[in-house]
C-alpha positions as YAML, in Angstrom:
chain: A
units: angstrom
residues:
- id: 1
  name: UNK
  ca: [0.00, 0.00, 0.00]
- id: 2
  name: UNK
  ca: [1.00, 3.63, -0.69]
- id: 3
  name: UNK
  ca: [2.91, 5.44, 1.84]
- id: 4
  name: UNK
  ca: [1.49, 8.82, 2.79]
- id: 5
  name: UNK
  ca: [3.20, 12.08, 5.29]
- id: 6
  name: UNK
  ca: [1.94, 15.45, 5.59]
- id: 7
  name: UNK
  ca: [4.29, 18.48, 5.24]
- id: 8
  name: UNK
  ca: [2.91, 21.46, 7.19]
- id: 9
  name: UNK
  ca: [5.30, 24.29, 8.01]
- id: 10
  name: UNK
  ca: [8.68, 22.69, 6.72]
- id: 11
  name: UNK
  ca: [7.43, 19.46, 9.11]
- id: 12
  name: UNK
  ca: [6.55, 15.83, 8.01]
- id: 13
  name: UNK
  ca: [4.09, 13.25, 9.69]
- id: 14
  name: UNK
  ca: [3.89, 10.04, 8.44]
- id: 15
  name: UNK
  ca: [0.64, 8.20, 8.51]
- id: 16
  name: UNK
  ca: [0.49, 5.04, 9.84]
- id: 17
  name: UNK
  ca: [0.39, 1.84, 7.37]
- id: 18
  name: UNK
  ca: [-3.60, 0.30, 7.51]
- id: 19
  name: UNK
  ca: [-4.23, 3.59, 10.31]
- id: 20
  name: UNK
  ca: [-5.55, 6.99, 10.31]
- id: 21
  name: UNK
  ca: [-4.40, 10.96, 11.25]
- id: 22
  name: UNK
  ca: [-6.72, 13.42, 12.43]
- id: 23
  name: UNK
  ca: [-5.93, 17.11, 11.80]
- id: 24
  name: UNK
  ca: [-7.16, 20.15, 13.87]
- id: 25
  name: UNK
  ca: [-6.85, 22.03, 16.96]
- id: 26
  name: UNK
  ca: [-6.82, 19.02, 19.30]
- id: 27
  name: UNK
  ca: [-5.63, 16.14, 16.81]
- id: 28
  name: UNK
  ca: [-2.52, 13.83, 16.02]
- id: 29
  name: UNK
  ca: [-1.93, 16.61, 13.27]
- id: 30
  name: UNK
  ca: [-2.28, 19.90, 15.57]
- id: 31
  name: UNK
  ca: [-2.82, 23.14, 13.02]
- id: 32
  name: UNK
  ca: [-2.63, 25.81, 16.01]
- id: 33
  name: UNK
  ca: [-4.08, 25.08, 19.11]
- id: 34
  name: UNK
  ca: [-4.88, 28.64, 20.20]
- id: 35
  name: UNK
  ca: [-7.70, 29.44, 17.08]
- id: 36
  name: UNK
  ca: [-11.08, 28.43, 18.54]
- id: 37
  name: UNK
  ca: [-12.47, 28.83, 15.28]
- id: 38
  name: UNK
  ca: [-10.49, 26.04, 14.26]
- id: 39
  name: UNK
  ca: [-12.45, 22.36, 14.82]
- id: 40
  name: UNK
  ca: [-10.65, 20.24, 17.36]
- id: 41
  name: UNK
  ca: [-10.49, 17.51, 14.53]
- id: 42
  name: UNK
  ca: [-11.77, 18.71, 10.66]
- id: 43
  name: UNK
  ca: [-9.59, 16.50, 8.54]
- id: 44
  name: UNK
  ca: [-8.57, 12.94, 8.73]
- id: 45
  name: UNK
  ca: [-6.38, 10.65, 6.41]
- id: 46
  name: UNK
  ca: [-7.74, 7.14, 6.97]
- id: 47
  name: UNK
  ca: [-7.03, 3.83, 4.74]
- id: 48
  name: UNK
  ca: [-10.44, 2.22, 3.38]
- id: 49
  name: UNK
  ca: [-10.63, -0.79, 1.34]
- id: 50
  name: UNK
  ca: [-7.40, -0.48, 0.56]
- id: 51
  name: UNK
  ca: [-7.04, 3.58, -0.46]
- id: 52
  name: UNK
  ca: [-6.34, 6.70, 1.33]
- id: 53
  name: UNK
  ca: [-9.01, 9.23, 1.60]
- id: 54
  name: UNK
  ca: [-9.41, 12.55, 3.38]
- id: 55
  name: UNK
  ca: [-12.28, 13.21, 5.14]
- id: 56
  name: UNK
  ca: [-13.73, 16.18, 6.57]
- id: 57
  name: UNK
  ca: [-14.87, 14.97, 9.62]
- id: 58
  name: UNK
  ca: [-16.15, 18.67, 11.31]
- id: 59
  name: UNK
  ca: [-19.24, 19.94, 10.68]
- id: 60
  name: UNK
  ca: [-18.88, 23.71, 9.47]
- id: 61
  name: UNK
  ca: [-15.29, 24.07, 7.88]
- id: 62
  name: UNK
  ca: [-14.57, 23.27, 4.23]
- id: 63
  name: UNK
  ca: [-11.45, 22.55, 2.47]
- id: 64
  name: UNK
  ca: [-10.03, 23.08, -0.86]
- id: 65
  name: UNK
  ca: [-8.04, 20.33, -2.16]
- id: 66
  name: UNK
  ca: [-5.84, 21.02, -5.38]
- id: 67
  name: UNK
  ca: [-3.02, 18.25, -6.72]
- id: 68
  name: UNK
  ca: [-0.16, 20.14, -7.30]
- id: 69
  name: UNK
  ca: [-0.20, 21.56, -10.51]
- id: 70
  name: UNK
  ca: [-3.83, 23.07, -9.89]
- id: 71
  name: UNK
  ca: [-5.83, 21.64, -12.75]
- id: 72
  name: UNK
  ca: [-7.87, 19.51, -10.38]
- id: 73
  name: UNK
  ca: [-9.62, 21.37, -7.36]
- id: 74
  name: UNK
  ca: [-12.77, 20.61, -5.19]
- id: 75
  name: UNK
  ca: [-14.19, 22.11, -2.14]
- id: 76
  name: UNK
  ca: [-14.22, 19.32, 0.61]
- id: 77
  name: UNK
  ca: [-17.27, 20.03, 2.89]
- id: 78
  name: UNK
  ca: [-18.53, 18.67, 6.08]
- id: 79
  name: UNK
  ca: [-19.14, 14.72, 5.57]
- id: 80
  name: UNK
  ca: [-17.65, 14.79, 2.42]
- id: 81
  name: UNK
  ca: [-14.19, 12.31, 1.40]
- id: 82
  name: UNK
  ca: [-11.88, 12.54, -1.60]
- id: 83
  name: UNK
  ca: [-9.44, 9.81, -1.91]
- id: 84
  name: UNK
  ca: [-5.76, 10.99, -2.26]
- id: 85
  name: UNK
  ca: [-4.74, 9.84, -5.93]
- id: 86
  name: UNK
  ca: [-1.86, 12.15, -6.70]
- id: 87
  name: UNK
  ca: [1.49, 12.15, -5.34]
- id: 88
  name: UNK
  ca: [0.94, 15.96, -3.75]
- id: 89
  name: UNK
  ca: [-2.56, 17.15, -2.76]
- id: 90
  name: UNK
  ca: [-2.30, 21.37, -1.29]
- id: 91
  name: UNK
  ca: [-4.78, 21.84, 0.97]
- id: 92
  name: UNK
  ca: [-6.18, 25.16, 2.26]
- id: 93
  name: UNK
  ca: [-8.59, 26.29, 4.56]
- id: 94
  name: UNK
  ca: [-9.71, 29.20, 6.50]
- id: 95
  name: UNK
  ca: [-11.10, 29.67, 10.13]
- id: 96
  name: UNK
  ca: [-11.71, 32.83, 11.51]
- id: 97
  name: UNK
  ca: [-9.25, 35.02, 10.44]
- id: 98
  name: UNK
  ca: [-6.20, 32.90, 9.44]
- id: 99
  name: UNK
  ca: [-5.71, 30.61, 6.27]
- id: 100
  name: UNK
  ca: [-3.92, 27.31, 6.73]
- id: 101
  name: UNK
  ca: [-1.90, 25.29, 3.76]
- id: 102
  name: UNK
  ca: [-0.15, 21.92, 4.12]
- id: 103
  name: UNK
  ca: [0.32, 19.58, 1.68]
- id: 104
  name: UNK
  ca: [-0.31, 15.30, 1.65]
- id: 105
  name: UNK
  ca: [2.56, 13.57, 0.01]
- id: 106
  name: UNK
  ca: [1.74, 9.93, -1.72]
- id: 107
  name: UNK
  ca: [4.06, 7.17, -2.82]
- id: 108
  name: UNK
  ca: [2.61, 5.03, -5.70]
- id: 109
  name: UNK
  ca: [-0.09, 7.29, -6.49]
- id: 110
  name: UNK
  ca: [-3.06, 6.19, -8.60]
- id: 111
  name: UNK
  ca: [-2.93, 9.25, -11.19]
- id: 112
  name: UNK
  ca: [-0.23, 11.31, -12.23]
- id: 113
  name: UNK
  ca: [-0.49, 15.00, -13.94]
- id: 114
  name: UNK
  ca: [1.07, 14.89, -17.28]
- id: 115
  name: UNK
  ca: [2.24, 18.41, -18.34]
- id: 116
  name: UNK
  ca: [0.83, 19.42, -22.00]
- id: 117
  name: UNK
  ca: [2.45, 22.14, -24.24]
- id: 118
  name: UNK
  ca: [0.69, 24.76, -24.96]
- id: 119
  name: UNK
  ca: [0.72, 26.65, -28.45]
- id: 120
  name: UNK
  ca: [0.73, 30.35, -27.76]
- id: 121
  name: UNK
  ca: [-0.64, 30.48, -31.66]
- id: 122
  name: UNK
  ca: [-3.76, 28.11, -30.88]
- id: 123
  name: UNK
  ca: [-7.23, 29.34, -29.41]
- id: 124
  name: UNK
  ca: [-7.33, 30.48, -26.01]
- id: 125
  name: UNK
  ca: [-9.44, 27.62, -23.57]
- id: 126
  name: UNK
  ca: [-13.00, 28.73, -23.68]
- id: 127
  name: UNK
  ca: [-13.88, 29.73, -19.94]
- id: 128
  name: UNK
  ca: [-10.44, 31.34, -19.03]
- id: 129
  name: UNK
  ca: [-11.00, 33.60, -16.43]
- id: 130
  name: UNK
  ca: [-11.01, 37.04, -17.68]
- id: 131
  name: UNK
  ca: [-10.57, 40.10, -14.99]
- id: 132
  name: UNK
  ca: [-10.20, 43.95, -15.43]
- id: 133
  name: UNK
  ca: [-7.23, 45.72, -14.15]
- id: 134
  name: UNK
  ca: [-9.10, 46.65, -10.85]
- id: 135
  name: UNK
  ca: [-10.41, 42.67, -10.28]
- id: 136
  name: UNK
  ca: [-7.00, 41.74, -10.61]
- id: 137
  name: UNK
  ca: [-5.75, 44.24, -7.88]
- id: 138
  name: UNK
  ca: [-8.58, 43.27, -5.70]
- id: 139
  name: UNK
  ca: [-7.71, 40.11, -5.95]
- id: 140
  name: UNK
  ca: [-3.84, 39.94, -5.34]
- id: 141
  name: UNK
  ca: [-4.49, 42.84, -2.14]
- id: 142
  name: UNK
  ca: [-6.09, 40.24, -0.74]
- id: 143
  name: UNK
  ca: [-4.40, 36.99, -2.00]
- id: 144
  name: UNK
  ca: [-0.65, 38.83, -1.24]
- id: 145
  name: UNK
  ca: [-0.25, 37.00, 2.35]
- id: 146
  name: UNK
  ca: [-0.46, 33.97, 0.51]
- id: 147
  name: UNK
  ca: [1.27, 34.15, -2.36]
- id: 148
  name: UNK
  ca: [4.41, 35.55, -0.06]
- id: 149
  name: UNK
  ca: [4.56, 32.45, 1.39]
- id: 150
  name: UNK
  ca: [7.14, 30.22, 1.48]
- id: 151
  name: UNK
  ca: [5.52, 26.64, 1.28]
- id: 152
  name: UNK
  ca: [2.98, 25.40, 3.33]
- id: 153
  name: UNK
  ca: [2.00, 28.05, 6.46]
- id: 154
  name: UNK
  ca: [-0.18, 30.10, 7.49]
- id: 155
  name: UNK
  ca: [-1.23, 33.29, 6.59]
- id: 156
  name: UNK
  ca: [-4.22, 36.08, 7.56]
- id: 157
  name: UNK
  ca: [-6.00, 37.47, 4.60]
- id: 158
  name: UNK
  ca: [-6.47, 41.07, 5.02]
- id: 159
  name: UNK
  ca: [-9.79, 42.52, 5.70]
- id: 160
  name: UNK
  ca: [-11.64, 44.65, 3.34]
- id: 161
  name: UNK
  ca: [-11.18, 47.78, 5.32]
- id: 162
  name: UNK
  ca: [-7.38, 47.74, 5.16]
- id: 163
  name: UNK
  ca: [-7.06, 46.22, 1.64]
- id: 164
  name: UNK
  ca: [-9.27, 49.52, 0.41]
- id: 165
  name: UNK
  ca: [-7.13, 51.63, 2.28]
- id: 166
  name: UNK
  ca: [-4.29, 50.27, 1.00]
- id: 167
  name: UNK
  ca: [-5.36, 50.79, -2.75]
- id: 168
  name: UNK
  ca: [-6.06, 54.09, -2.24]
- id: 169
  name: UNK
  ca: [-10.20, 52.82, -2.77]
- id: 170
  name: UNK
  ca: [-13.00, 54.04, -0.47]
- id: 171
  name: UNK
  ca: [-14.69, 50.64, 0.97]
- id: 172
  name: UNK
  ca: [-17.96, 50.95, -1.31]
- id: 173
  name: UNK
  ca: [-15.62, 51.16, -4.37]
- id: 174
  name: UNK
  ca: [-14.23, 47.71, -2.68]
- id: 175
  name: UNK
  ca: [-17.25, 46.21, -1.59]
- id: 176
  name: UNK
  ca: [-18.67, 46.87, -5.54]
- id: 177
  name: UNK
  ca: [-15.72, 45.52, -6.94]
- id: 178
  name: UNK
  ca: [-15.62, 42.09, -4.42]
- id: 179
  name: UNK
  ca: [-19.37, 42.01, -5.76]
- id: 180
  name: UNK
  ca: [-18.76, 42.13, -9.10]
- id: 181
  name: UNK
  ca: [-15.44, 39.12, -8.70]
- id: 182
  name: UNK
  ca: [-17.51, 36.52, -6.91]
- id: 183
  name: UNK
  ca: [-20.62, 37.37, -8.98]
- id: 184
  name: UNK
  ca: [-18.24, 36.75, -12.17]
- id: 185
  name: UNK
  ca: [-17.16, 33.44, -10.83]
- id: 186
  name: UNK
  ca: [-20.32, 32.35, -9.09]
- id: 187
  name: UNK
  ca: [-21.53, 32.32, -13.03]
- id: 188
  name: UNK
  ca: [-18.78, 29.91, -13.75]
- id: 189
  name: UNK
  ca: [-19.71, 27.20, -11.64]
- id: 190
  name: UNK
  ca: [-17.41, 28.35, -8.64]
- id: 191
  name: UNK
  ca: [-18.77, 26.92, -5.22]
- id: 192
  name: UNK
  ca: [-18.26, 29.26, -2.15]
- id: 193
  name: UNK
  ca: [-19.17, 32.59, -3.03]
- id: 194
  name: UNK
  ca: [-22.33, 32.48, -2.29]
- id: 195
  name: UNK
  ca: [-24.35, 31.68, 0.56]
- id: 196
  name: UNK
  ca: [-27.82, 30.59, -0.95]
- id: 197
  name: UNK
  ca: [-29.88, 32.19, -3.68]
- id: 198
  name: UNK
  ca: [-29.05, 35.74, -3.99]
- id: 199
  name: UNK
  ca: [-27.06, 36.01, -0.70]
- id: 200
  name: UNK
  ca: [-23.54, 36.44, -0.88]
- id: 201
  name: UNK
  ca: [-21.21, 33.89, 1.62]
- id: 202
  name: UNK
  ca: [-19.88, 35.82, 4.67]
- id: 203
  name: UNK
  ca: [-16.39, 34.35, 4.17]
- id: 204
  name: UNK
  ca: [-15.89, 35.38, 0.71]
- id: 205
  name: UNK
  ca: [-12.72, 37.09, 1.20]
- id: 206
  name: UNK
  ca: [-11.21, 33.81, 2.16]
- id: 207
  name: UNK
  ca: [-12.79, 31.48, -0.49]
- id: 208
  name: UNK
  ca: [-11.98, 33.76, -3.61]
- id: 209
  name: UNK
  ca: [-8.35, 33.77, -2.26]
- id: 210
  name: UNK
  ca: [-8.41, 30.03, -1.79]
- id: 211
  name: UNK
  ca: [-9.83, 29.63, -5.56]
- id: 212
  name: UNK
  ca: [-7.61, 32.40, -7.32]
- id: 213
  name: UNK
  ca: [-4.39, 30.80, -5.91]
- id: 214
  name: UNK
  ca: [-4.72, 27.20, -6.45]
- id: 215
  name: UNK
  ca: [-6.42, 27.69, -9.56]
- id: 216
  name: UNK
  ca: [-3.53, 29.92, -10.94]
- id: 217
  name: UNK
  ca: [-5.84, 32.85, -11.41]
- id: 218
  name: UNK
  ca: [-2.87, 34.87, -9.85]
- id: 219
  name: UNK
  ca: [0.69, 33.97, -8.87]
- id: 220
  name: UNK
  ca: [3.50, 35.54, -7.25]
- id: 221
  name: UNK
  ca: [4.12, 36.97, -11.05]
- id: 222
  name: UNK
  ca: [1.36, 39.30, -10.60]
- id: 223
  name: UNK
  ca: [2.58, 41.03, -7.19]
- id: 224
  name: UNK
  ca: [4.42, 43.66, -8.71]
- id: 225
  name: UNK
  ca: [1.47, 44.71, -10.32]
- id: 226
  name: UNK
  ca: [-0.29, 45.32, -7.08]
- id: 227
  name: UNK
  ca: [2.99, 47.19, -5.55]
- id: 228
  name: UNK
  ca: [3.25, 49.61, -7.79]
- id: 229
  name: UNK
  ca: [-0.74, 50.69, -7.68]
- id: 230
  name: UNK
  ca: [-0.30, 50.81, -3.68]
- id: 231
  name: UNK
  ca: [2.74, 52.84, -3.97]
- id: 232
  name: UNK
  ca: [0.99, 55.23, -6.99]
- id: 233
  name: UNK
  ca: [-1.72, 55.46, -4.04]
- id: 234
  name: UNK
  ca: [0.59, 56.70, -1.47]
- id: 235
  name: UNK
  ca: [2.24, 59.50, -3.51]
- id: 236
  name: UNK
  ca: [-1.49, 60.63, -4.41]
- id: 237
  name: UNK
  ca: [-2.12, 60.33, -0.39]
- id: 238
  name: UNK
  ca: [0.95, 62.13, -0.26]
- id: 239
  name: UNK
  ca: [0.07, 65.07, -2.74]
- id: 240
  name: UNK
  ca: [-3.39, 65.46, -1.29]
- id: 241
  name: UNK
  ca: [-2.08, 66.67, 2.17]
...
């Protein structure tokens, strides 16, 4: 049977041949202890019939699972199991105000990710993301805390108050613009954004960040487009006084 370990903050934990490890606040696995927003065990890697699976054994958190070059993701909710089939699966989640990544290493796996050219000449994929300037910023304002990070860690995603201000936007100009990203996506089949018909989710922040990283929409690339509109917003903050 496969071997599986868990890297989470530059440290490994092997999982038990034919056994299981629970992840959480109060687990084999502990995340951080000291966030009570944080289930005392939400994830566990068990062996069943013969496969490893993750399961999301809480009952309010979700997880997005990505293998590691990001053209698979799902959103792993309460109850629900995915069985680990790639040789790296990321993993991120959000309670409260902190986002959490660590990664589930597999020997043997069942599937492997086989990297395709791609003609810069051809037709661009139908359903591509497309984002104005200002999305964009939004986006990597907010996603910047995780795309600084240096493997698996954890990271607070900024709240929509201080990613205005830092922009130079007031927060209705924000709030619009957050509107208009998750309404985009929502369209496009992307789970999370929403709360229920009409409604908006209350975490937002934190699942657009989860789906724009692991899904590529923005990398590390991109940050340099974001510094230089928060420093062209300082020298106007600058100028105004």
């Amino acid at each position: 049977m496969a071997q599986v370990s868990v890297e989470f903050c530059d440290e490994w934990t092997d999982v038990a041949d034919n056994g299981s490890l629970t992840i959480g606040r109060e687990a084999d696995l502990i995340i951080d202890e000291r966030n009570p927003f944080l289930h005392r065990r939400f994830l566990a890697i068990s062996s069943i019939d013969g496969l490893w699976w993750l399961l999301n054994v809480g009952d309010r958190l979700s997880a997005s699972i990505t293998d590691n070059s990001g053209t698979m993701q799902a959103v792993l909710s309460p109850g629900a199991r995915l069985p680990l089939v790639f040789d790296q699966t990321k993993v991120v989640f959000t309670a409260g105000p902190t986002t959490y990544e660590f990664s589930i290493h597999t020997t043997s796996p069942e599937f492997a990710t086989i990297p395709r050219e791609l003609d810069d000449d051809g037709p661009k994929t139908i359903g591509q993301v497309v984002l104005t300037d200002s999305q964009k910023l939004l986006i990597l304002v907010l996603a910047e805390p995780m795309l600084m990070r240096d493997g698996e860690s954890i990271s607070s995603i900024p709240s929509s108050a201080d990613a205005a201000d830092r922009l130079g936007w007031t927060r209705t100009k924000f709030n619009r613009k957050l509107d208009n990203v998750c309404d985009k996506l929502d369209r496009m089949g992307v789970r999370g954004l929403r709360g229920g018909p009409g409604r908006l989710a209350s975490n937002r922040r934190a699942r657009l960040v989860e789906y724009a990283v692991m899904s590529r929409v923005v990398d590390q690339s991109d940050l340099p487009l974001l510094h230089k509109a928060v420093q062209e917003a300082d020298e106007a903050r600058r100028a105004a006084e």
